[in-house]
C-alpha positions in Angstrom: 56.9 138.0 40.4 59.0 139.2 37.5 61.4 141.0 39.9 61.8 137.9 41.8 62.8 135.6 39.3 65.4 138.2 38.6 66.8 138.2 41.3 67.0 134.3 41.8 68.5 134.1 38.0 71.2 137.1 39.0 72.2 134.9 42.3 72.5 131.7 40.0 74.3 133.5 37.5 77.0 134.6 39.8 77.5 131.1 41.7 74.5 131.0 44.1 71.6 128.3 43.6 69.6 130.3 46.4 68.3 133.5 46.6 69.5 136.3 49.0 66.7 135.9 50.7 67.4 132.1 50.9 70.5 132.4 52.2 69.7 134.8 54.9 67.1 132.3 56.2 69.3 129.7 56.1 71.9 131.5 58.1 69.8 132.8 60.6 68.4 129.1 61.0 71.9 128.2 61.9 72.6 131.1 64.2 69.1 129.7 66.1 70.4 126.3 66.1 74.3 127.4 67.6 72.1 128.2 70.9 71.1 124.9 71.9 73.9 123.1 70.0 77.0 124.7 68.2 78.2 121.1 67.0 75.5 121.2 65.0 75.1 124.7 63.9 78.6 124.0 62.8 78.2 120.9 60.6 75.1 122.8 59.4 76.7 125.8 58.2 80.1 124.0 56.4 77.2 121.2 54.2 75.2 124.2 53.5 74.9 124.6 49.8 75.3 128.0 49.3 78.6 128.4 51.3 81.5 127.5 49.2 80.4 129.6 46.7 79.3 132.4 49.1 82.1 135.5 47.8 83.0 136.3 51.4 84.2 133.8 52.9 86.0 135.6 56.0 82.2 136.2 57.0 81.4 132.1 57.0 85.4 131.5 59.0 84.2 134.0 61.0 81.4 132.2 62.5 83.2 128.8 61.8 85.6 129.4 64.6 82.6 129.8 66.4 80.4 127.6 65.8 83.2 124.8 65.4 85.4 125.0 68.6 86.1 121.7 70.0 86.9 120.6 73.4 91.0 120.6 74.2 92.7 117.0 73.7 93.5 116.2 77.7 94.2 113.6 80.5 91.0 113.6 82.1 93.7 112.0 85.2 95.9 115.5 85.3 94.0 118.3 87.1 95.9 120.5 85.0 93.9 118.8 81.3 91.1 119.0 83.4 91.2 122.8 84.4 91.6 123.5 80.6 88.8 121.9 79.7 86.9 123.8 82.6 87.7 127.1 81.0 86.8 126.1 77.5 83.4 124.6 79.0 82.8 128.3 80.4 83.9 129.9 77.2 81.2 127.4 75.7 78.5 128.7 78.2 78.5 125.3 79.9 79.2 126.4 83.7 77.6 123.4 85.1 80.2 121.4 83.2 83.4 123.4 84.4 82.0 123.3 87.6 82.6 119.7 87.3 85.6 119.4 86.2 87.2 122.1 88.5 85.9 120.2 91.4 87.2 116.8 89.9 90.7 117.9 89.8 90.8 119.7 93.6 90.4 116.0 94.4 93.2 114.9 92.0 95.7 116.9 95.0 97.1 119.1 92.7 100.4 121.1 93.3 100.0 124.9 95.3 100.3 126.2 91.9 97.7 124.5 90.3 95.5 124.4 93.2 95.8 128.5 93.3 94.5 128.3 89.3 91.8 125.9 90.2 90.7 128.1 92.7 90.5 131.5 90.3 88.5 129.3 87.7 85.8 128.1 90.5 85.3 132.6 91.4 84.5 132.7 88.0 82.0 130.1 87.8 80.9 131.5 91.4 80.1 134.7 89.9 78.2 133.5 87.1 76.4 131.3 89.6 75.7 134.1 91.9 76.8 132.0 94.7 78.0 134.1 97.5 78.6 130.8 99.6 80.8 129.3 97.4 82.4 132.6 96.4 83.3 133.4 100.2 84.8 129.9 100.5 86.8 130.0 97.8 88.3 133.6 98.7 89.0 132.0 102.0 90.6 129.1 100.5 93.1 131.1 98.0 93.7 133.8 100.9 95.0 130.7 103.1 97.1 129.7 100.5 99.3 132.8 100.7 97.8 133.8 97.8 98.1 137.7 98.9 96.1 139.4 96.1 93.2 137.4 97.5 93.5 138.7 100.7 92.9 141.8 100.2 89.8 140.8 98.0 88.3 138.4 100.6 88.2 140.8 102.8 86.2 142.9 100.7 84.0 140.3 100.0 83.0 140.4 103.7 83.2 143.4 104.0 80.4 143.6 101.6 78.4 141.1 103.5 78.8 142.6 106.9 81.3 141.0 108.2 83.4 143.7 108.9 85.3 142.0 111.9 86.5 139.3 110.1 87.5 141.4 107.1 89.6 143.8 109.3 91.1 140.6 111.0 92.4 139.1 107.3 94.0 142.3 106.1 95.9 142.4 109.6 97.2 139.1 108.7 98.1 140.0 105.3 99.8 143.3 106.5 101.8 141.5 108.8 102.8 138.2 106.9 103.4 140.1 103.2 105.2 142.8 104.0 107.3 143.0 100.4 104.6 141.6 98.2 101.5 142.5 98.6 100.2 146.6 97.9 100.3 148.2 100.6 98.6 150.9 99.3 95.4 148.9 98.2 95.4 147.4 101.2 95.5 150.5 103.4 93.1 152.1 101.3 90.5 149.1 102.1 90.9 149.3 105.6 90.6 153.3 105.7 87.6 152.5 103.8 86.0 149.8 106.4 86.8 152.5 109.7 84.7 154.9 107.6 82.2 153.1 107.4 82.2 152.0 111.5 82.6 156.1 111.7 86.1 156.0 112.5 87.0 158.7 110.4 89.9 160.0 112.3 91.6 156.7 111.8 90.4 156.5 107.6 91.8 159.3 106.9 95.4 158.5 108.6 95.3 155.6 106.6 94.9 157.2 103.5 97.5 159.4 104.4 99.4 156.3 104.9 98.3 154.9 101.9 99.0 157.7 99.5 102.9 157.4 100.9 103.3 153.9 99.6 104.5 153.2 96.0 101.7 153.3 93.4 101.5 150.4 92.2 98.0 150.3 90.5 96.9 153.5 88.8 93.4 153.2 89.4 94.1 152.2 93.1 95.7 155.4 93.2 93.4 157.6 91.6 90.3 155.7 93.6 92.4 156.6 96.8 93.0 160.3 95.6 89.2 160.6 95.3 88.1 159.0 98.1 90.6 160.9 100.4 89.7 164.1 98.9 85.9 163.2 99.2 86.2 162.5 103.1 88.0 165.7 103.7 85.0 167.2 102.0 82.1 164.8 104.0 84.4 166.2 107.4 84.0 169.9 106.6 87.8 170.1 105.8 87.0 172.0 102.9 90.2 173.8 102.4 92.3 170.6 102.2 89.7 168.9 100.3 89.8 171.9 97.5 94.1 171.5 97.7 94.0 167.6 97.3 91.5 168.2 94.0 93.3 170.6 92.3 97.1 169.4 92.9 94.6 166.4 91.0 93.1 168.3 88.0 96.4 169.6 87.6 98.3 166.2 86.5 94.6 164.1 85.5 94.6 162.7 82.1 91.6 161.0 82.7 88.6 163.0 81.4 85.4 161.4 83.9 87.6 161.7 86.8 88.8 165.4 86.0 85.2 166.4 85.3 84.3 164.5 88.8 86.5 166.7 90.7 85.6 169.7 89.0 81.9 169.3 89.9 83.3 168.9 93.4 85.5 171.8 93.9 82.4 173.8 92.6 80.3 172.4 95.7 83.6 173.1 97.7 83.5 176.8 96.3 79.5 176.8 97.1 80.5 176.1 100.5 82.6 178.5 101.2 80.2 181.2 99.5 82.2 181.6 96.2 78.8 181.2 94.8 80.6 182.9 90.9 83.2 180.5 91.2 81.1 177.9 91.3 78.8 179.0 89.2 81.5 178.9 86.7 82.8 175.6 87.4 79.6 174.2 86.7 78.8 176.5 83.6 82.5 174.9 81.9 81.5 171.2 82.3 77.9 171.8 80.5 80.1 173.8 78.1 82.9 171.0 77.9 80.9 167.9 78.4 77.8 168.7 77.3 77.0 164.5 77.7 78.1 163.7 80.6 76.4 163.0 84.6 77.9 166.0 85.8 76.8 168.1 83.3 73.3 166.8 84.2 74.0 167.9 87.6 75.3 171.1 87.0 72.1 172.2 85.5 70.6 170.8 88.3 72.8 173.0 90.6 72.4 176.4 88.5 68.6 175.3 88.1 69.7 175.8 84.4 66.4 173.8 82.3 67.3 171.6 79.8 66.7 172.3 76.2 65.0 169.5 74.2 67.2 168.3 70.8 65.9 169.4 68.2 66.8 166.4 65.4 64.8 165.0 62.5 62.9 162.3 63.8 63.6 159.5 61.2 67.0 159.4 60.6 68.5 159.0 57.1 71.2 156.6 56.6 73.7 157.0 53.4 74.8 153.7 51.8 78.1 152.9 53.2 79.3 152.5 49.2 79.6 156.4 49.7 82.6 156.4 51.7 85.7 157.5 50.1 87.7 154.6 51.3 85.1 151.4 50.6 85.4 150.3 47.5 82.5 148.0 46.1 83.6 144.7 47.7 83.7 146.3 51.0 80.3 147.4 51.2 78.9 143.9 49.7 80.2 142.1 52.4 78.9 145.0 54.7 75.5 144.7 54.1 76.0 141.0 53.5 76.9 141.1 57.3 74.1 143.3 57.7 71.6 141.0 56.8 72.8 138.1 58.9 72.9 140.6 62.0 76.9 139.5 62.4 77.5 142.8 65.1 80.8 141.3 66.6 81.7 141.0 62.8 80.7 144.4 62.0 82.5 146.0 64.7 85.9 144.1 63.2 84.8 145.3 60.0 84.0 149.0 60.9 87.4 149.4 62.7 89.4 149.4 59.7 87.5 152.8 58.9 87.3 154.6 62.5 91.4 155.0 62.5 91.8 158.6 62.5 88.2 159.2 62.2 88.3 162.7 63.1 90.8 164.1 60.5 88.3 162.0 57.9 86.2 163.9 55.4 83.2 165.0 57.4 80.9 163.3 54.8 82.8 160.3 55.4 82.3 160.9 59.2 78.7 161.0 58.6 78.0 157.9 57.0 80.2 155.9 59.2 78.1 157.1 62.0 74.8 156.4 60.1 75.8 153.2 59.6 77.0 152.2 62.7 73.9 153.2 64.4 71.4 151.1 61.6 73.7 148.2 62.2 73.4 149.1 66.3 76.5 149.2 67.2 75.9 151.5 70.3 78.9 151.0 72.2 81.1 151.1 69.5 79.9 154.3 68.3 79.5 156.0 72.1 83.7 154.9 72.3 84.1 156.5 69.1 82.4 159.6 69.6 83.3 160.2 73.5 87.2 160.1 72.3 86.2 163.4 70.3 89.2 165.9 70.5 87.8 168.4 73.2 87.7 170.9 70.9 86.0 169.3 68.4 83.7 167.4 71.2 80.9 169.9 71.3 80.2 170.0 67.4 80.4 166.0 67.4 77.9 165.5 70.2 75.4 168.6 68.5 76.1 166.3 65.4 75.2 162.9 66.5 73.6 162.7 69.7 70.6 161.0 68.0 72.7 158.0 66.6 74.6 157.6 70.0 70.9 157.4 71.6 69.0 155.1 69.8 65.3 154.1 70.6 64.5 150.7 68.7 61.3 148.8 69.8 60.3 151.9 71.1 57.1 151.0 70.9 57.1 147.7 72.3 59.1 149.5 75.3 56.3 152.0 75.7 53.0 149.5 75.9 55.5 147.3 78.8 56.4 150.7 80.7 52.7 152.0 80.3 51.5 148.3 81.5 53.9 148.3 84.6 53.6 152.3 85.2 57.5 152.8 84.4 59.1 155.5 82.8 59.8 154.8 79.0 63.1 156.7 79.8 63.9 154.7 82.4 63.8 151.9 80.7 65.8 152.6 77.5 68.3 154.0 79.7 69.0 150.5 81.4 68.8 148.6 77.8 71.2 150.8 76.6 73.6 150.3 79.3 72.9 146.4 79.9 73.2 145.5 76.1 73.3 148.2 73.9 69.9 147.6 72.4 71.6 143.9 71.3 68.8 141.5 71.5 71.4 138.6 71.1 73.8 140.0 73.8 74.9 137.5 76.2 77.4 138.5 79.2 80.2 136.6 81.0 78.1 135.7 83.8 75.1 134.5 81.2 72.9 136.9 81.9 70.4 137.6 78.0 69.0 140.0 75.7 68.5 143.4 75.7 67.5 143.8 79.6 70.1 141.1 80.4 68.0 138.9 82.4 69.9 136.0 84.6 68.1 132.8 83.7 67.6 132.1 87.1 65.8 135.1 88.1 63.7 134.9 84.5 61.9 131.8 85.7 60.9 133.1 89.2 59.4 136.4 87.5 57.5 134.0 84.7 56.3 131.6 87.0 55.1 134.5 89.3 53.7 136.5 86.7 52.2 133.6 84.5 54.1 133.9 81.8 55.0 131.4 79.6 59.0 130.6 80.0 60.3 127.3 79.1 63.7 127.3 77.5 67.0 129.7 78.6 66.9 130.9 75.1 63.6 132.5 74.6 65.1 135.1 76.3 66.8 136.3 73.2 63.4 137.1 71.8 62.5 140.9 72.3 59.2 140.6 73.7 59.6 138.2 76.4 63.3 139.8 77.6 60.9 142.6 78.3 57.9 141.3 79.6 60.5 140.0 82.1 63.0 142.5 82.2 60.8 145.6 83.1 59.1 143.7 86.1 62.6 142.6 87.4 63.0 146.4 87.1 59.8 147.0 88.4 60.4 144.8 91.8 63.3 146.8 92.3 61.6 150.2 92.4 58.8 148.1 94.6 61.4 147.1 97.6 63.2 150.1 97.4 60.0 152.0 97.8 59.8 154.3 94.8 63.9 155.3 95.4 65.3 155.3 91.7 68.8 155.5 92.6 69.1 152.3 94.8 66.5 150.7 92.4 68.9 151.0 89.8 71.6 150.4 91.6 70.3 146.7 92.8 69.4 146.0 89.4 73.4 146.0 88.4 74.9 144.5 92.3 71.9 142.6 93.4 69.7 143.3 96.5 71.5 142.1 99.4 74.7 144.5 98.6 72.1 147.7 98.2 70.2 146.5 101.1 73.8 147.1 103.6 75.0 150.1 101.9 71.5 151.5 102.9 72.0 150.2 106.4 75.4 151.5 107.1 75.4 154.4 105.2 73.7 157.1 107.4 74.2 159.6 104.7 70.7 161.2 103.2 72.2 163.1 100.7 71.7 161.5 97.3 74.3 162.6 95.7 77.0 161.8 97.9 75.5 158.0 98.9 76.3 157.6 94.6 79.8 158.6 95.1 80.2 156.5 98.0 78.7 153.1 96.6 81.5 150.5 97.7 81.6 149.0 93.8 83.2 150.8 91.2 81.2 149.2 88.3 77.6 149.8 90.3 78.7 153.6 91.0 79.7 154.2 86.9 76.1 152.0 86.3 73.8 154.6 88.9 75.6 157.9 87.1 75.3 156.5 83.3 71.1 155.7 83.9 70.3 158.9 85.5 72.4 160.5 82.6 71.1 158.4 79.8 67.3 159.4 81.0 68.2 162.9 80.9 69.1 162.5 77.4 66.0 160.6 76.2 63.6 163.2 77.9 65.6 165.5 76.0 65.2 163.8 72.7 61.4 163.1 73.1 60.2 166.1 74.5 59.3 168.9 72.8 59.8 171.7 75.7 62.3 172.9 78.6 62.4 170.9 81.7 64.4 170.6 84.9 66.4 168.2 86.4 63.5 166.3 88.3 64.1 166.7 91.8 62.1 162.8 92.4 64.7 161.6 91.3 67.0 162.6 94.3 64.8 161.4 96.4 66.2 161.1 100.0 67.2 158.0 101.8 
């Protein structure tokens, strides 16, 4: 009692009439409130008693230009007012409104211009709508425009959806009718990439031959076409040319994954053609140099090389951030003042006036950077931090602080949902860690919430199926419900994929219906090469990160050597 009054008269004595604890009720009262209603939460917050006098006040403007956004002044009669009040409404999270207003002004007849902006704002809404109807239409609709950059990605779109005819029949017509504008090597690259897939692979590879012979106009177009030319010379037994292509590659890369990919590569290539030492080590250099990485995790697959379990403390210490060299006193106030209101989009501004030059820092300084990044959980912060390690000093960084860049909070709520549903724990802190970064309040650009990123949509179907009490959009920033939902959207996967983790995984990031034809048309039964031949870029990096991630966490919580576990590979 005596040390509470204390601290109530210390807080009064310096300007406050609350208590710490006071305020950081209050603020997280707000925070609630700015999910239903951020007018609100932002009248709330400025008449709050404690905030003028609150010492950091870039913390409260912070949230201010939040909370207290208002929509643009505009003629509701112009389509162009109107299309920037749509894109504030989706900033907002009110897609339903922008829909609205986007479709209100293609009726107003605006100019080509106009019309072609309208047009990108309703894909965006389409994707956060999931509606492939309305996304295939409005592809259609800008492609017609001689909108050429949309030609190319309407025709992936069906593509994607089987409708391969039809996609080879628009980027004819956009070969012939742009022949300055559009990229010629993008589009050559897609249509090499559709004859693969009908098993035309003379034809493909021409094209990419074609393709790599027009100006480069995209650098990962390029380097997509390099590896995807490279890998069908491979999948055709052209071994030889396939090696040439991947080193004349390694040789100019600056891109670590992609130099590391086609190392991992040329090492099958070598296994092949019975270098069995060469390859051998190939694959010993990328454990060695990426220790972290997916095809490291192969490579010990490959040698049949176990994996060692890390041996780290198992509760973490964390120095006060006060001990840094270059934070004075005021700095790490309003550090753990943004602490306690769980401000993580503040704390990664705050933290990157520290992380310049991080790696010619102190190494005690290092350290409690790292700490506390990882008690404040900023994961993907801290993996960008540490993965731009110098190479030489990326071993000692990683042998360092692999515990911090791994994290397992609510471990224990994760385990009794996996045990419940029969999933891996693993399994499932690899795919929080990915979708949100262990964020409980993460919300993405196509609304999907909390730490297993549930879509609204597909929430309400799994709680009304599973009895589960789900009223309100918002509930599903509370832990236990994200995972009570999360890990049996994860566990419906596994079900209609029968038991295959791979395209599981990968239907949890693209959906079911794009898994579903990549399974159909793609013959291959190799595991390994259906990854590297998933048709989106972001669902490929997604499958590789999981299966790494789960590697690491065995590695973390077991106490022995294992293998690579060969289930996981399973066959198509």
């Amino acid at each position: 009692m005596l040390a509470k009054t204390l601290i109530v008269f210390l807080f009064t004595a310096f300007g406050y009439a609350e208590s710490r604890e006071e305020i950081i009720k209050s603020w997280q009262q707000i925070r609630e409130t700015s999910l239903t209603n951020k007018a609100k939460a932002c009248s709330d917050l400025q008449n709050a008693g404690w905030v003028k006098k609150f010492k950091h006040q870039d913390i409260i403007q912070f949230k201010l230009s939040d909370y207290c956004k208002v929509p643009p002044d505009v003629d509701k009669n112009n389509p162009e007012g109107l299309l920037k009040l749509a894109q504030f409404y989706r900033s907002e999270f009110q897609p339903l409104e922008a829909e609205k207003l986007v479709k209100s002004a293609l009726k107003l007849k605006p100019s080509k211009n106009l019309r072609i902006l309208l047009l990108e704002e309703q894909l965006k809404l389409d994707q956060i709508f999931q509606n492939k109807k309305s996304r295939l239409s409005t592809l259609k609709s800008l492609s017609l425009l001689d909108s050429e950059k949309y030609s190319i990605d309407y025709a992936r779109i069906l593509w994607t959806y089987s409708q391969t005819k039809s996609a080879l029949a628009v980027l004819a017509r956009a070969d012939k009718k742009w022949k300055k504008s559009v990229s010629r090597q993008y589009l050559y690259f897609i249509q090499g990439r559709i004859l693969d897939e009908q098993n035309k692979t003379s034809q493909a590879l021409k094209l990419f031959e074609k393709a790599l012979k027009e100006k480069a106009e995209d650098s990962d177009v390029l380097k997509n076409l390099i590896n995807f030319y490279s890998w069908k010379l491979y999948r055709t037994n052209k071994l030889t040319k396939s090696l040439e292509v991947l080193e004349k590659f390694t040789a100019t890369s600056t891109d670590r994954f992609t130099f590391v990919r086609a190392q991992f590569w040329m090492a099958k290539i070598h296994q092949k053609l019975k270098r069995e030492e060469k390859a051998k080590e190939i694959w010993n250099q990328i454990i060695q140099e990426d220790p972290l990485s997916y095809y490291s995790a192969l490579s010990h697959f490959e040698l049949k090389k176990p994996f060692q379990p890390f041996q780290f403390a198992k509760n973490l210490k964390v120095t006060s951030i006060k001990d840094h060299s270059k934070i004075d006193s005021d700095a790490a106030d309003k550090w753990r003042w943004s602490e306690d209101f769980s401000e993580k989009v503040f704390q990664e501004s705050f933290i990157s006036n520290y992380t310049n030059n991080f790696y010619e820092q102190k190494e005690k300084d290092q350290r409690i950077l790292i700490e506390n990044m990882w008690q404040a959980g900023l994961t993907n912060a801290l993996t960008y931090l540490l993965s731009s390690a110098p190479i030489e000093k990326r071993q000692a960084a990683y042998d360092s602080y692999t515990p911090f860049l791994f994290p397992t909070p609510y471990l224990e709520q994760i385990k009794a949902q996996s045990l419940e549903l029969k999933l891996e724990p693993s399994l499932v802190l690899s795919l929080i860690r990915q979708e949100s970064g262990f964020n409980p309040m993460a919300r993405s650009r196509t609304d999907a919430l909390g730490l297993m990123q549930v879509m609204p949509k597909v929430a309400r179907k799994i709680a009304k199926d599973s009895k589960i009490t789900f009223k309100e959009d918002t509930e599903l920033f509370d832990t236990e419900l994200n995972l009570k939902i999360g890990t049996r959207e994860l566990q419906n996967r596994l079900k209609e994929f029968k038991g295959n983790l791979v395209l599981a995984i990968a239907s949890y990031n693209a959906g079911s219906d794009p898994v579903q034809g990549w399974k159909k048309r793609r013959k291959n039964k190799n595991i390994l090469e259906f990854i590297e031949e998933i048709p989106y870029e972001e669902t490929r990096s997604y499958v590789r990160l999981i299966l790494r991630n789960q590697i690491i966490y065995k590695r973390i919580d077991s106490s022995t050597e294992f293998f690579f576990p060969e289930e996981w590979l399973k066959p198509i």
